[in-house]
C-alpha positions as CSV (number, residue, x, y, z in Angstrom):
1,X,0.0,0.0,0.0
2,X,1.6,3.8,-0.9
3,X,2.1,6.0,2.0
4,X,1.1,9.4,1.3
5,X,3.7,10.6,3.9
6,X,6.6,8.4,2.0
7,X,5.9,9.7,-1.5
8,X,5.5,13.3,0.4
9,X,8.8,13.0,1.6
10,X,10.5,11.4,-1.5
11,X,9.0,14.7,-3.1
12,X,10.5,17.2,-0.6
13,X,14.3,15.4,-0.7
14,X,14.0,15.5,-4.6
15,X,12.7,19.3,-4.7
16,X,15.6,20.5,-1.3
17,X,18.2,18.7,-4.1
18,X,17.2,19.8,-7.1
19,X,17.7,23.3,-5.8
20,X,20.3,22.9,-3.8
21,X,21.7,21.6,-7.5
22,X,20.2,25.1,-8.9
23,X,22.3,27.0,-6.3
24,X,25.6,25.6,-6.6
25,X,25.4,25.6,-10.5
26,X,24.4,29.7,-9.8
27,X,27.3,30.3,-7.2
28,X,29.4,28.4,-9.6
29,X,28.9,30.1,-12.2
30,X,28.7,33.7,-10.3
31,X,32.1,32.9,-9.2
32,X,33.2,31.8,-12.1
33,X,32.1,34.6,-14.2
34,X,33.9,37.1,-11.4
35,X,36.9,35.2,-12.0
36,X,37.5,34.9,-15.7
37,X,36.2,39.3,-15.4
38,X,38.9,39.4,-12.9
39,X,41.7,37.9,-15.4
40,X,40.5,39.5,-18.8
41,X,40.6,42.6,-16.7
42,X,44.0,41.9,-15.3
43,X,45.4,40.7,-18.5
44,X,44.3,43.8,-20.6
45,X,45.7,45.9,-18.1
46,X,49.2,44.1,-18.5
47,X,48.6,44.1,-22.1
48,X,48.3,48.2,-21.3
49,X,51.4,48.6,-18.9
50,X,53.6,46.8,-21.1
51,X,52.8,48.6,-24.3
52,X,53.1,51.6,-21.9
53,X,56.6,50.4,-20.7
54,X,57.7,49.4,-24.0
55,X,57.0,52.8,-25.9
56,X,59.1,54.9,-22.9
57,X,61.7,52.0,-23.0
58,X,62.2,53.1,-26.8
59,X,61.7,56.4,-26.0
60,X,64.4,56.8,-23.5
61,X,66.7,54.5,-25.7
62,X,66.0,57.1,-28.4
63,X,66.8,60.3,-26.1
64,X,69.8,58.6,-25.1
65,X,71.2,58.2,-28.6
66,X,70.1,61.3,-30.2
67,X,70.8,63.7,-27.1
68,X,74.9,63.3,-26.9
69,X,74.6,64.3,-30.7
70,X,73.1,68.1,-29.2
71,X,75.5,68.7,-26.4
72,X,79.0,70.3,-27.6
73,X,82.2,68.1,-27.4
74,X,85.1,69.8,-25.3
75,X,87.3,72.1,-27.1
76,X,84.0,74.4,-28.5
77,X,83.8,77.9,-28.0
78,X,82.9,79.2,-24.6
79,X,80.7,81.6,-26.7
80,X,78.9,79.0,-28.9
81,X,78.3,77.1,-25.1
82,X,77.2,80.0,-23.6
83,X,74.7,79.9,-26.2
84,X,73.6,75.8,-26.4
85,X,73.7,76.9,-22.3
86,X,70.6,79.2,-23.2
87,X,68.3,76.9,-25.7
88,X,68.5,74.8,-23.2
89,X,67.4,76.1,-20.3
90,X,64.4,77.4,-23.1
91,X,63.5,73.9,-23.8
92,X,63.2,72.4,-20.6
93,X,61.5,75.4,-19.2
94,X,59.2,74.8,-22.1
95,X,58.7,71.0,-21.3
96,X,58.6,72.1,-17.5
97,X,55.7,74.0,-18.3
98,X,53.2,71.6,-20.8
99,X,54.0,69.4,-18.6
100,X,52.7,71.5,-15.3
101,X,50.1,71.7,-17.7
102,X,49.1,68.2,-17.7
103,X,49.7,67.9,-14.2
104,X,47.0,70.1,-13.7
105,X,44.2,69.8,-16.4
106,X,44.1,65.2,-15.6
107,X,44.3,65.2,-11.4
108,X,43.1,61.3,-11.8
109,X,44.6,59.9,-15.2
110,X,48.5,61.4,-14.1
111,X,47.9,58.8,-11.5
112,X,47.1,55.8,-13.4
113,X,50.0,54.0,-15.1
114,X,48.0,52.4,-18.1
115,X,46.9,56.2,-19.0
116,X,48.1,58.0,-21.8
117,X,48.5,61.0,-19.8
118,X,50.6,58.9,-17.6
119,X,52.8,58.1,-20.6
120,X,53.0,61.1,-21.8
121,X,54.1,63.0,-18.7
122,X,56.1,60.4,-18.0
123,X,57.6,61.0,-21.3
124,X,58.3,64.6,-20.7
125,X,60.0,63.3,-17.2
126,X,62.4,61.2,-19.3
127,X,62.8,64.2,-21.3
128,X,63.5,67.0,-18.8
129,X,65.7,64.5,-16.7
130,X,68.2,63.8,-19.8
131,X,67.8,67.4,-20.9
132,X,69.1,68.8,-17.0
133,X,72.0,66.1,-16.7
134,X,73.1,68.0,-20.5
135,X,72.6,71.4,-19.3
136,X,74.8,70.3,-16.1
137,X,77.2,69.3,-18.5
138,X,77.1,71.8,-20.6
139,X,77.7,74.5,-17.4
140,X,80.7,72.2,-16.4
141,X,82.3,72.5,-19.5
142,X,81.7,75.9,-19.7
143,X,83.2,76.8,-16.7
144,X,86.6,74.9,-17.4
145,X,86.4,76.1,-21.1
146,X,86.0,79.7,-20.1
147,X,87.2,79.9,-16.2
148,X,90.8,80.6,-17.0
149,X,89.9,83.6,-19.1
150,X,87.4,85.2,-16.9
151,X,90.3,84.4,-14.5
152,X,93.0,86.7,-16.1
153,X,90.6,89.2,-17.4
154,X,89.8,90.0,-13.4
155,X,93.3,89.9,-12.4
156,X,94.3,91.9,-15.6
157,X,91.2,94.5,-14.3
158,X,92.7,94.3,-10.3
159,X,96.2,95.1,-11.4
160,X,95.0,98.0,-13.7
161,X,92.9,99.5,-10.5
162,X,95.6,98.5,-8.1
163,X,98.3,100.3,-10.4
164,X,95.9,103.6,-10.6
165,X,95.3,103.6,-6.6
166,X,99.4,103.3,-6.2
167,X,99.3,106.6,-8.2
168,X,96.9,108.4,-6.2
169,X,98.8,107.5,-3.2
170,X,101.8,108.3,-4.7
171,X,100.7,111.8,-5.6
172,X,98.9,112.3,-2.1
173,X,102.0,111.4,-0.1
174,X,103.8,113.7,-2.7
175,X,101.0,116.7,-2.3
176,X,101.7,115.7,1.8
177,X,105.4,116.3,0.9
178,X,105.0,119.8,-0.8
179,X,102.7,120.9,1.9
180,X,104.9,120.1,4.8
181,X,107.9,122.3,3.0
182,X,105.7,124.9,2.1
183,X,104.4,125.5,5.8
184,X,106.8,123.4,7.6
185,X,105.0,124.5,10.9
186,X,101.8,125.8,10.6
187,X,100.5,122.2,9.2
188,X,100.8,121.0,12.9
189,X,99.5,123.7,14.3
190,X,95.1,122.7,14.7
191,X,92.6,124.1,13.1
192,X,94.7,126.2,10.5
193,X,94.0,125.8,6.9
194,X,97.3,123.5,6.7
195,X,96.8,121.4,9.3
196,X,92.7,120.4,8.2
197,X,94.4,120.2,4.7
198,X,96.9,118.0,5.8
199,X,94.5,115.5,7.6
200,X,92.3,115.0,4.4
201,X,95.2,114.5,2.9
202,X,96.1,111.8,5.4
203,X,92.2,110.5,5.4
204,X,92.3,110.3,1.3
205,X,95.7,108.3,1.8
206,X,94.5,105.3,4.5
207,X,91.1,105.4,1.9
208,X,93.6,104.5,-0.3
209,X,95.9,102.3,0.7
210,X,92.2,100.0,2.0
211,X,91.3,100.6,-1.6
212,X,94.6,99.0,-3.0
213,X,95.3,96.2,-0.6
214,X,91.4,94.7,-1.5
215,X,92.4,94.7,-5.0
216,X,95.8,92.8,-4.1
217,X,93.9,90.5,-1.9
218,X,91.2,90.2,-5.2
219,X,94.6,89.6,-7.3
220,X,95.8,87.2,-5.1
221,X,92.6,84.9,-5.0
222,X,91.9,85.5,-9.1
223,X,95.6,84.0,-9.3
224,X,94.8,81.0,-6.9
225,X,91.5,80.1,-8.9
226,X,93.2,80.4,-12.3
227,X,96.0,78.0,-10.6
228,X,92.7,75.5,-9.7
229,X,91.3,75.9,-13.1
230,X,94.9,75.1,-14.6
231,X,95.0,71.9,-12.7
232,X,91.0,70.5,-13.7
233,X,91.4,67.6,-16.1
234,X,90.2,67.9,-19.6
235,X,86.0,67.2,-19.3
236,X,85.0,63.7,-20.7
237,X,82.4,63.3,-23.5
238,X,78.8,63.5,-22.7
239,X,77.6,61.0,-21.2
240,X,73.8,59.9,-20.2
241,X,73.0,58.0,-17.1
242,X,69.2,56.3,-17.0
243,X,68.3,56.5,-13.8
244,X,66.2,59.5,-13.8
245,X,64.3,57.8,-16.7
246,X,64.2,54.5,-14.4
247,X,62.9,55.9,-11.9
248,X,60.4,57.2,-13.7
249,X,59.1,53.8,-15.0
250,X,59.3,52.7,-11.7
251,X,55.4,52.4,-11.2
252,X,54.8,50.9,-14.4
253,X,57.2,47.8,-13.0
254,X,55.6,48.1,-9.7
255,X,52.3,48.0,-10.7
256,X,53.3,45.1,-13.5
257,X,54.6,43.5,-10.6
258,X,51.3,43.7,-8.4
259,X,48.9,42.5,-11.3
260,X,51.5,39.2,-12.1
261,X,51.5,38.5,-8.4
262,X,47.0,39.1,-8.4
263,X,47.6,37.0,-11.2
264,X,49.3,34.4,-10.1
265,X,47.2,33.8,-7.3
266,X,44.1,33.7,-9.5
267,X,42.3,30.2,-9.9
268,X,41.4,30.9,-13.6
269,X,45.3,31.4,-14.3
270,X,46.0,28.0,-12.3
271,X,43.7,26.8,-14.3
272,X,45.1,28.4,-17.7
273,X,48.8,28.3,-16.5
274,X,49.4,24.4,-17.3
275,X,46.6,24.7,-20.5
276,X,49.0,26.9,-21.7
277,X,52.2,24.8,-21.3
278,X,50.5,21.7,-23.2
279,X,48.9,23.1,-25.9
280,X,51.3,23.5,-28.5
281,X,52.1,19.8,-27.5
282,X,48.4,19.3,-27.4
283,X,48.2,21.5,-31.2
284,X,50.8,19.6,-32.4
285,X,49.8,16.3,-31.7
286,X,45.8,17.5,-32.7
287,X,47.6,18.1,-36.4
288,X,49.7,15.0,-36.3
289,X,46.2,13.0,-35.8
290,X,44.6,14.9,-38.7
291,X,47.0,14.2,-40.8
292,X,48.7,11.2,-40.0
293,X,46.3,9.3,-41.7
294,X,46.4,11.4,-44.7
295,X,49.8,10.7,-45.2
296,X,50.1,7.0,-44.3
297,X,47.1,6.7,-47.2
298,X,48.8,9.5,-49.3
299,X,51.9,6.5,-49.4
300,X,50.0,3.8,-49.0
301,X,48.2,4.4,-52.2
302,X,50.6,6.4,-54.3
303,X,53.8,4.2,-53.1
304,X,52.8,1.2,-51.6
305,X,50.0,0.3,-53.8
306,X,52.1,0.6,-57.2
307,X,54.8,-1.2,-56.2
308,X,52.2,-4.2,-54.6
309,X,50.6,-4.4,-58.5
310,X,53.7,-4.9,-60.3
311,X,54.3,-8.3,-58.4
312,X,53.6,-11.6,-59.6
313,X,50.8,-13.1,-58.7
314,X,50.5,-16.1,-56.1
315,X,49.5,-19.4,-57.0
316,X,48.6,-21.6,-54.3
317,X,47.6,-25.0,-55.9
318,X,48.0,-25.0,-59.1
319,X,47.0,-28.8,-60.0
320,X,44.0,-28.6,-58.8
321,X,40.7,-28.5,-60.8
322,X,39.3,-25.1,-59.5
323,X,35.4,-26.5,-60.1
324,X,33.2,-25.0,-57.6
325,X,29.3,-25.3,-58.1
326,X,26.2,-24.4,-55.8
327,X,23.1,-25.8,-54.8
328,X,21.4,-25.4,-58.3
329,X,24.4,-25.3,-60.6
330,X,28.1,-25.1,-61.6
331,X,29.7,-22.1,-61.8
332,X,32.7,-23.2,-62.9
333,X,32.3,-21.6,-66.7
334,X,32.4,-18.4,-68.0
335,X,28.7,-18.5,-68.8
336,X,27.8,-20.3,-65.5
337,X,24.6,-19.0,-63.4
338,X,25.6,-18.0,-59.9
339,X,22.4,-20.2,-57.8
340,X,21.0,-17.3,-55.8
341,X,21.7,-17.1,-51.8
342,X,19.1,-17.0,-49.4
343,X,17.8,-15.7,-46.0
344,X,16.8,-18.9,-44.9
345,X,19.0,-21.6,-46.6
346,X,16.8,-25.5,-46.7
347,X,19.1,-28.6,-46.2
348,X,18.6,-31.6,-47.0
349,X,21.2,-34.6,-45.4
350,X,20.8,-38.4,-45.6
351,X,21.4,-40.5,-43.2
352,X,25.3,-40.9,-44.2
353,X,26.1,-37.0,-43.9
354,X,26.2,-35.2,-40.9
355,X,26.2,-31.1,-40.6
356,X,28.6,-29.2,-38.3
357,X,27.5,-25.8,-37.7
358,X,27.8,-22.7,-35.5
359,X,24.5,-23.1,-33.0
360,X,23.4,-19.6,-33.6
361,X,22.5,-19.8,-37.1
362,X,20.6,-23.6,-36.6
363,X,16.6,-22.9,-36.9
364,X,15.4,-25.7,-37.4
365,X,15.8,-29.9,-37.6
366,X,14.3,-33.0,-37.1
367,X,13.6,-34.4,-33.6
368,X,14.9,-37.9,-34.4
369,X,18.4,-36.4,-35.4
370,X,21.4,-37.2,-33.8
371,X,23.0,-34.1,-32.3
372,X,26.0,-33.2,-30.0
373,X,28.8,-31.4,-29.7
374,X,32.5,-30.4,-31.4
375,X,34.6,-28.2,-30.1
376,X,36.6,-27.5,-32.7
377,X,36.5,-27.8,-36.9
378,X,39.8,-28.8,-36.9
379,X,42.0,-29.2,-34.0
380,X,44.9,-29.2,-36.2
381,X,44.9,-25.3,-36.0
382,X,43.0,-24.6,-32.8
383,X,44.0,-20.7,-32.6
384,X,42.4,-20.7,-36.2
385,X,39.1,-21.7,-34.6
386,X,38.9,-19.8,-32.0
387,X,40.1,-16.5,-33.6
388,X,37.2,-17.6,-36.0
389,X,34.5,-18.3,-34.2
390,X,34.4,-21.7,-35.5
391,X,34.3,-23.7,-32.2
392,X,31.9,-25.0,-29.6
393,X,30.1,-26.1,-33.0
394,X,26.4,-28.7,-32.9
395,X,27.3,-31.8,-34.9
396,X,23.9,-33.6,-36.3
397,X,23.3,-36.9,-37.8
398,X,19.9,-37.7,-38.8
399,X,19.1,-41.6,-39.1
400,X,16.9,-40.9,-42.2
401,X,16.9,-37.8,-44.4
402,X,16.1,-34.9,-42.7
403,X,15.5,-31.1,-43.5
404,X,17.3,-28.5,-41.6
405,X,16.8,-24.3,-41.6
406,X,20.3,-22.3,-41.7
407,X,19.1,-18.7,-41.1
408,X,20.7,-15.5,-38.9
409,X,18.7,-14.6,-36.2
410,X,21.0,-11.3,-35.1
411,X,21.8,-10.4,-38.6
412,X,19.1,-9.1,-40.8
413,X,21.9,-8.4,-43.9
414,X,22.9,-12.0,-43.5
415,X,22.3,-14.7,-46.7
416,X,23.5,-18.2,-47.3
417,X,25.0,-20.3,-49.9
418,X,26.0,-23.9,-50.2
419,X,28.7,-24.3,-52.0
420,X,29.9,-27.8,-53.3
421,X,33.7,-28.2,-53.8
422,X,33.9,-31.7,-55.4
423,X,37.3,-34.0,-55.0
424,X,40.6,-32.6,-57.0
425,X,39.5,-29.0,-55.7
426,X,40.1,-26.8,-53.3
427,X,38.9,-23.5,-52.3
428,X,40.7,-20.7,-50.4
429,X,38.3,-19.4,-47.8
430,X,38.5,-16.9,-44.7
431,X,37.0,-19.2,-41.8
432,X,35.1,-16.3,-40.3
433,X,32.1,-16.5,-43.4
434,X,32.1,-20.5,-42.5
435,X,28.8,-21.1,-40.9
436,X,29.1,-24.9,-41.2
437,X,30.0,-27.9,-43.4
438,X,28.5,-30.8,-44.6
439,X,30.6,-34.3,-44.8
440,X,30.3,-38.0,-45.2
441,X,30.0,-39.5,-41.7
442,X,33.4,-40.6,-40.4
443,X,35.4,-38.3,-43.1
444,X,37.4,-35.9,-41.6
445,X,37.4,-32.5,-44.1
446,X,40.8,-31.7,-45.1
447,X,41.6,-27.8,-44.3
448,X,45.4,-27.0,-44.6
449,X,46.8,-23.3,-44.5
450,X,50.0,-22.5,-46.7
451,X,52.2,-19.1,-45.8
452,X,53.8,-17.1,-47.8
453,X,56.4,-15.0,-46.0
454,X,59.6,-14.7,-49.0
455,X,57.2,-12.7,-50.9
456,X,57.4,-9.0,-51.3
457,X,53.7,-8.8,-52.3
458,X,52.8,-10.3,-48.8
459,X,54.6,-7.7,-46.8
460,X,53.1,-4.9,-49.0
461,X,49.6,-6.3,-48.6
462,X,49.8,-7.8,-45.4
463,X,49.0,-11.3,-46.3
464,X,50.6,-13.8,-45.2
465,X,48.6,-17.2,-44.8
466,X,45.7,-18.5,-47.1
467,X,43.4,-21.6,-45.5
468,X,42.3,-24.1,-48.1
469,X,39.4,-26.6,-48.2
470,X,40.1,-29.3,-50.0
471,X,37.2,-31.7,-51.7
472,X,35.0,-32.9,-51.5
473,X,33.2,-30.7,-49.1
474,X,29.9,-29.0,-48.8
475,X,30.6,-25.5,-46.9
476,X,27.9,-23.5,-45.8
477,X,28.9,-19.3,-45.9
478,X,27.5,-16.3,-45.3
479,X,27.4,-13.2,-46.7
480,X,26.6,-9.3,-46.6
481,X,23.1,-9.1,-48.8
482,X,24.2,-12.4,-50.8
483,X,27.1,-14.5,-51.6
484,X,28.0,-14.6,-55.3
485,X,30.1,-17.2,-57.2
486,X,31.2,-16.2,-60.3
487,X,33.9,-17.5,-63.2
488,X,36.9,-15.9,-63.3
489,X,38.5,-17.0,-66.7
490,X,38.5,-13.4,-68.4
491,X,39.7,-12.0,-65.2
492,X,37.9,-11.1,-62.2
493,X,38.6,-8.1,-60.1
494,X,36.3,-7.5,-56.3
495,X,36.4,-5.1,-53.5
496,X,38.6,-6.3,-50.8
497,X,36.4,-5.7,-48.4
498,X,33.9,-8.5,-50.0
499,X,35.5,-10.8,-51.0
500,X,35.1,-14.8,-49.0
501,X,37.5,-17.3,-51.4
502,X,39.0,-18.5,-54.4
503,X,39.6,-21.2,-56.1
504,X,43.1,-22.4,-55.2
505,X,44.2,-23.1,-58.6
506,X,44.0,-19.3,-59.3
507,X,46.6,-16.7,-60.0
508,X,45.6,-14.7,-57.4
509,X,47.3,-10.7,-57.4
510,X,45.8,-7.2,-56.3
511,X,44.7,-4.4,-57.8
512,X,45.1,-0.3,-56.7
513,X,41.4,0.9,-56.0
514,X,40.3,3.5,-58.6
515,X,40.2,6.4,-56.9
516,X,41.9,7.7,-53.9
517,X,39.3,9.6,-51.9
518,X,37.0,6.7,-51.9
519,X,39.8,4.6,-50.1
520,X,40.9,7.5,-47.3
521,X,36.8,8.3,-46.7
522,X,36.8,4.1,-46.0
523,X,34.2,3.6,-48.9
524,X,36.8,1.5,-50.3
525,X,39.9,-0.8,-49.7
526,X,43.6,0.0,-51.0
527,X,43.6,-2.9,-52.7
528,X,41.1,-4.8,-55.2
529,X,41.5,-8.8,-55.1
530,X,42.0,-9.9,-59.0
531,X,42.4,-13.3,-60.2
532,X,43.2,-14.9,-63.7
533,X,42.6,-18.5,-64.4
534,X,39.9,-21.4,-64.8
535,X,38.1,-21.6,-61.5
536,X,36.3,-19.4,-59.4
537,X,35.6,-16.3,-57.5
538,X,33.4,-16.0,-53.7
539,X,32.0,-12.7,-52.6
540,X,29.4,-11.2,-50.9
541,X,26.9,-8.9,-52.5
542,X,28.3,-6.1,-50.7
543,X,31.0,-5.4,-47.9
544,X,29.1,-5.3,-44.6
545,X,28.5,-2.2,-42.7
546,X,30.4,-3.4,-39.4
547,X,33.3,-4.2,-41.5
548,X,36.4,-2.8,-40.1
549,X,39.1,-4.1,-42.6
550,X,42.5,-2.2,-43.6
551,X,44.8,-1.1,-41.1
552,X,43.9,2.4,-41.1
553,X,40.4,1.5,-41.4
554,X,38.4,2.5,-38.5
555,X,40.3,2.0,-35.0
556,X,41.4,-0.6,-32.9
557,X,38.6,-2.9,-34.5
558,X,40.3,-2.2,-38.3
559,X,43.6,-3.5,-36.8
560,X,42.3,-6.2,-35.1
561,X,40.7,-7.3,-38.4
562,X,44.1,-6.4,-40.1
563,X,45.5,-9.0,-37.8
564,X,42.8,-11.6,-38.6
565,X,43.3,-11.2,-42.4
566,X,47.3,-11.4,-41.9
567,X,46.7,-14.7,-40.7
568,X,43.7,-15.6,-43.4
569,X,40.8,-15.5,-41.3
């Protein structure tokens, strides 16, 4: 009896899951949108900062090669210095003052590095810092270049006023002289007009001599600079030093710095970081799939396939009859009517045959018949069988005649032949399109396999053993939509990929398909079977869907079939 409280609660745990389902799958996704924003932000502001850092990198690389070629070498003229000494100062007030300018007029984008305003006054930076260390330079060189003349034009100038104030006092201590003769006693006597003469006189004279001992003292120090100038080394070339314009780019590499680091702790770049690593690797070995198999087909048929032709063909038995005929006729003529396969093949055995058969295709038989089991078709090649399918096979013996049903109850493609290989013939035939055979009680059927490994044709088509039944023998097979026996005297040629057997009497070769797409789609196989000769040809109406023939054929099933047909099966 249903609970109403059971199905109540199954309905509740189902709907608390299901959206407990919807909500991770939203937070999921809500985190995982955030952090894939969070990189393609990151990333495009890298992408930014290092186009940023790149261009001033150039830029300061340029300055640094074009701005020694503007600064004057040692040995110019003080005068043409004096006047570089000028433009520049004008140019770097200039860039001083565009650049206040943008200083000003972007208070928010002069902070952020990825800006173009950043650039560009970062630019100007890089500018104004090489353009100061050349004007420092250039006042350097102008004062060694033009110290030592300044030098001797001021003592030249201190002598010349030194040499005139030795005059005066010469003549004021002379006028002294004259006065003191003249009125040899009234000039000591105060307050006469001698005596207030004589102490300007004496005034003027101390003014004087102060006057004249500065200007030796000025000498005296002009001489001991021009001595110091006399001794400076000659100034080196111009030279730039890049720090100015490194420490300008220092917050581009800081903030560079700060996003790998955001980066690297990001789970999307964990994520992306080892994707990265492997996927050339990945790329390459994507490509070498794709076209791997172009190019083994590209030889196979262009190389391979060519060379295969042009070898002889293989003969396997050549004394044999080749004869082969089917439940309604021969087919061993040119003009011989192939007897038409069926769904549902009829049997007819007396009571001295017996039928050996694969179970699954066994629909019907008579309940008085003898039936038990064999293991194996022939235990003189046991791998044979099993690789086959020919084993764990039902063995009947009816004590009259009987009528048995062959028919495929998986396969609905599936159709049946008998084919009757009478004594002095033999047929080549893969044992995996054997359903069963019918013999004369106590007659073993003679199956022998030949190989064929000194051949250069076997290497090239990957062929290596053929399994003959010899007659007489009656051997049941099956094949896709119909099996068809057909004379091969004028020459037979059949798609790989259908073909069941040949007479063994047969010159047996391949043939190159006819086109090449239609073998690297799979439509086809590389190589036609051809045969020349009295006897016969087995194949089925068409290859079967499933079939995964050829080595490059359709995966591991195509080279497990590869396998089978080196070995004949």
């Amino acid at each position: 009896m249903r609970s109403p409280f059971r199905s109540f609660a199954r309905f509740a745990t189902s709907a608390v899951l299901s959206l407990a389902a919807v909500i991770t799958i939203l937070l999921g996704y809500q985190f995982l949108s955030t952090e894939v924003a969070k990189y393609g932000k990151l990333e495009r502001e890298q992408a930014n900062l290092r186009d940023a850092k790149g261009r001033l990198e150039t830029l300061r690389d340029q300055l640094a090669t074009d701005l020694p070629a503007r600064i004057p070498q040692p040995g110019t003229p003080a005068n043409i210095l004096a006047e570089q000494l000028k433009a520049l100062e004008l140019e770097i007030s200039n860039k001083q003052a565009a650049r206040q300018k943008l200083w000003d007029d972007h208070p928010i984008e002069r902070m952020l590095p990825a800006s173009a305003t950043f650039r560009r006054i970062a630019a100007l930076d890089i500018e104004i810092g090489f353009l100061r260390q050349g004007l420092a330079y250039l006042r350097n060189l102008h004062t060694v270049t033009a110290g030592p003349a300044e030098a001797e034009r001021q003592i030249k100038s201190f002598q010349t006023a030194s040499s005139k104030l030795a005059e005066q006092i010469y003549q004021n201590q002379k006028a002294q002289w004259e006065l003191s003769k003249r009125q040899p006693l009234l000039w000591q006597v105060p307050y006469s007009d001698a005596y207030q003469q004589m102490k300007r006189w004496e005034q003027e004279e101390r003014l004087l001599h102060s006057a004249k001992a500065q200007h030796d003292g000025e000498i005296a120090r002009q001489r001991r600079i021009l001595e110091e100038l006399r001794k400076l080394p000659r100034a080196a070339p111009f030279a730039l030093h890049p720090e100015s314009a490194n420490h300008t780019l220092q917050p581009v590499h800081e903030l560079l710095a700060k996003n790998d680091k955001e980066l690297e702790g990001s789970y999307f770049q964990k994520f992306m970081r080892p994707v990265k690593e492997v996927l050339p690797t990945a790329l390459g070995i994507l490509a070498l799939v794709l076209l791997a198999p172009l190019l083994v087909k590209v030889i196979a048929y262009y190389v391979i396939a060519p060379v295969a032709v042009r070898r002889p063909p293989i003969r396997l038995l050549p004394d044999s009859s080749g004869q082969l005929s089917t439940a309604i006729t021969s087919a061993g003529s040119e003009s011989g009517q192939t007897a038409p396969s069926r769904v549902s093949l009829p049997l007819t055995l007396d009571e001295g045959s017996e039928l050996i058969m694969l179970p699954s295709y066994l629909q019907g038989m008579p309940l008085n018949a003898e039936s038990d089991t064999q293991w194996l078709l022939d235990w003189s090649m046991p791998l044979t069988c099993l690789a086959a399918g020919t084993y764990r096979l039902t063995r009947i013996r009816p004590h009259s005649e009987a009528r048995i049903t062959v028919s495929s109850s998986t396969d609905p493609l599936a159709e049946f032949s008998l084919l009757d290989v009478p004594a002095g013939s033999a047929l080549v035939l893969q044992p995996s399109c054997l359903v069963g055979i019918i013999q004369t009680r106590g007659e073993q059927l003679k199956i022998t396999s030949h190989w064929h490994f000194a051949r250069l044709g076997a290497w090239l088509t990957l062929q290596f053993r053929y399994i003959v039944f010899h007659g007489p023998a009656k051997l049941i097979v099956k094949g896709c939509r119909g099996v068809r026996v057909e004379p091969t005297i004028a020459g037979r040629t059949v798609n790989q990929a259908a073909t069941l057997g040949f007479s063994a009497n047969l010159d047996y070769s391949v043939a190159r398909n006819e086109t090449f797409w239609s073998y690297f789609f799979g439509e086809r196989e590389l190589f036609n079977d051809s045969w020349q000769g009295k006897g016969c040809c087995v194949h089925a109406e068409t290859p079967h869907p499933g079939d995964r023939s050829g080595l490059f054929g359709r995966g591991i099933q195509g080279i497990g079939d590869t396998i089978l047909k080196t070995f004949g099966i």
